[in-house]
C-alpha positions in Angstrom: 104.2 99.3 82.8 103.9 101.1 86.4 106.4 103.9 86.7 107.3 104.4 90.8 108.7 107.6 91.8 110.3 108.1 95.2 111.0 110.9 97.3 111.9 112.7 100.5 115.0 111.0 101.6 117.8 113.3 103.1 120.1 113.6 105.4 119.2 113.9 109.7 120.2 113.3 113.0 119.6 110.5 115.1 115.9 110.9 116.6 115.2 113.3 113.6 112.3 112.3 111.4 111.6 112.1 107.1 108.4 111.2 105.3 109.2 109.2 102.2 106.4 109.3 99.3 105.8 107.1 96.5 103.9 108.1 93.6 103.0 105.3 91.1 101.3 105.5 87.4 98.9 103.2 87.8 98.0 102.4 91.4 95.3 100.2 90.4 96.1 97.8 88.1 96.1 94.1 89.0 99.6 94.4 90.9 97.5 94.5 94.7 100.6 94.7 96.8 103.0 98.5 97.2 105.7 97.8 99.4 108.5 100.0 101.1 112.0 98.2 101.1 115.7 99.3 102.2 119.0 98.1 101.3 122.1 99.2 103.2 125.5 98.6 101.2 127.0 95.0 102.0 123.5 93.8 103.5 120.4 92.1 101.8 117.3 94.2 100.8 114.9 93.9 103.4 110.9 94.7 103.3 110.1 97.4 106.0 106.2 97.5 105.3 103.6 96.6 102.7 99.9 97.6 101.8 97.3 95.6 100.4 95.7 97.9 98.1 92.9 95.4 97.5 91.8 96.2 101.5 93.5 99.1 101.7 95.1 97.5 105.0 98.8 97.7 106.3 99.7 94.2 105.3 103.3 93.8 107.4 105.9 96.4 109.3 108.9 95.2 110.2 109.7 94.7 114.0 112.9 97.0 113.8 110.6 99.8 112.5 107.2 98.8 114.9 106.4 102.0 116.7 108.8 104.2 114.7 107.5 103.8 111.3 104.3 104.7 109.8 103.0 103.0 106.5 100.1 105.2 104.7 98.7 105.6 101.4 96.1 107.6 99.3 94.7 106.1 96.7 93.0 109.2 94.9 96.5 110.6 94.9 98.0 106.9 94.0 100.3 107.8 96.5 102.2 105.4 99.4 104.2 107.3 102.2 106.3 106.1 104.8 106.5 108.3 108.1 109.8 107.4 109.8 110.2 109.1 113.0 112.7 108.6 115.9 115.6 107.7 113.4 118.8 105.9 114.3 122.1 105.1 112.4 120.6 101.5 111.9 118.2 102.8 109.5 120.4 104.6 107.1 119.5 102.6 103.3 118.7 103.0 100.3 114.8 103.3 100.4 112.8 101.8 97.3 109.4 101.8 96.8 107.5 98.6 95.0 104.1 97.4 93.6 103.6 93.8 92.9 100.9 90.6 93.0 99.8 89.2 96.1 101.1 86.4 97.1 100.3 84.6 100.5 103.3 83.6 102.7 103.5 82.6 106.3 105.7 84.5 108.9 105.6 83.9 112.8 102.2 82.1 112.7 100.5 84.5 110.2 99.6 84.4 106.6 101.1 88.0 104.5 99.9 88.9 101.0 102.1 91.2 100.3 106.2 90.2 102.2 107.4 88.2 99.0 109.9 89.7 96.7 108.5 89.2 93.4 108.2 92.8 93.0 107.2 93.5 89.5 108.3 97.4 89.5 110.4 99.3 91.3 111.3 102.9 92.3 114.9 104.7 91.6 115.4 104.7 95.2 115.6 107.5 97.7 119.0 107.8 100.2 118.2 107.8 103.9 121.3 108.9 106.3 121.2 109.2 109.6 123.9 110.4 111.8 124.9 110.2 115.0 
């Protein structure tokens, strides 16, 4: 069992910034993929970005976050963060934080390990709000 514990949501203004963290119990077991995801209320949970932690590379970000959005992780610390700067009302969710298998999908020409949602474990959730 991996136990995921999110934090550093709050409340901001639009074009205010937050760095969410992720810490998990075991960063290293079999489960290669950590994933940050948002839900909003009456919309679907969508992925915003995922790690490979097999190659320690930035597997996907979504293009509503590309330039505003920074995916990062330490291992030694088993820790996965999520810079989000330049916030707008769009991006207010729930925030939850993931770790699950890698699985190889196709999006827009490319092959993804890690932008499935078979998600073995998941975080509590941390609120983002932004207002206007």
């Amino acid at each position: 069992q991996v136990h995921l514990v999110e934090s550093g949501g709050g409340s901001v203004q639009a074009g205010g910034s937050l760095r969410l963290s992720c810490v998990a119990s075991d960063y290293t077991s079999s489960t290669k993929c950590m994933g940050w995801f948002r839900q909003a209320p009456g919309k679907e949970r969508e992925i915003v970005a995922t790690i490979d932690i097999s190659t320690n590379n930035i597997d996907y970000v979504a293009d509503s976050v590309k330039g505003r959005f920074t995916v990062s992780q330490e291992n030694d610390k088993n820790a996965m963060y999520l810079q989000m700067n330049d916030l707008s009302v769009e991006d207010s969710a729930m925030y939850y934080c993931a770790k699950g298998p890698a699985i190889l999908a196709a999006l827009g020409g490319r092959i993804y390990r890690c932008i499935h949602r078979q998600y073995t474990y998941w975080g509590q959730g941390t609120q983002v709000t932004v207002s206007s």
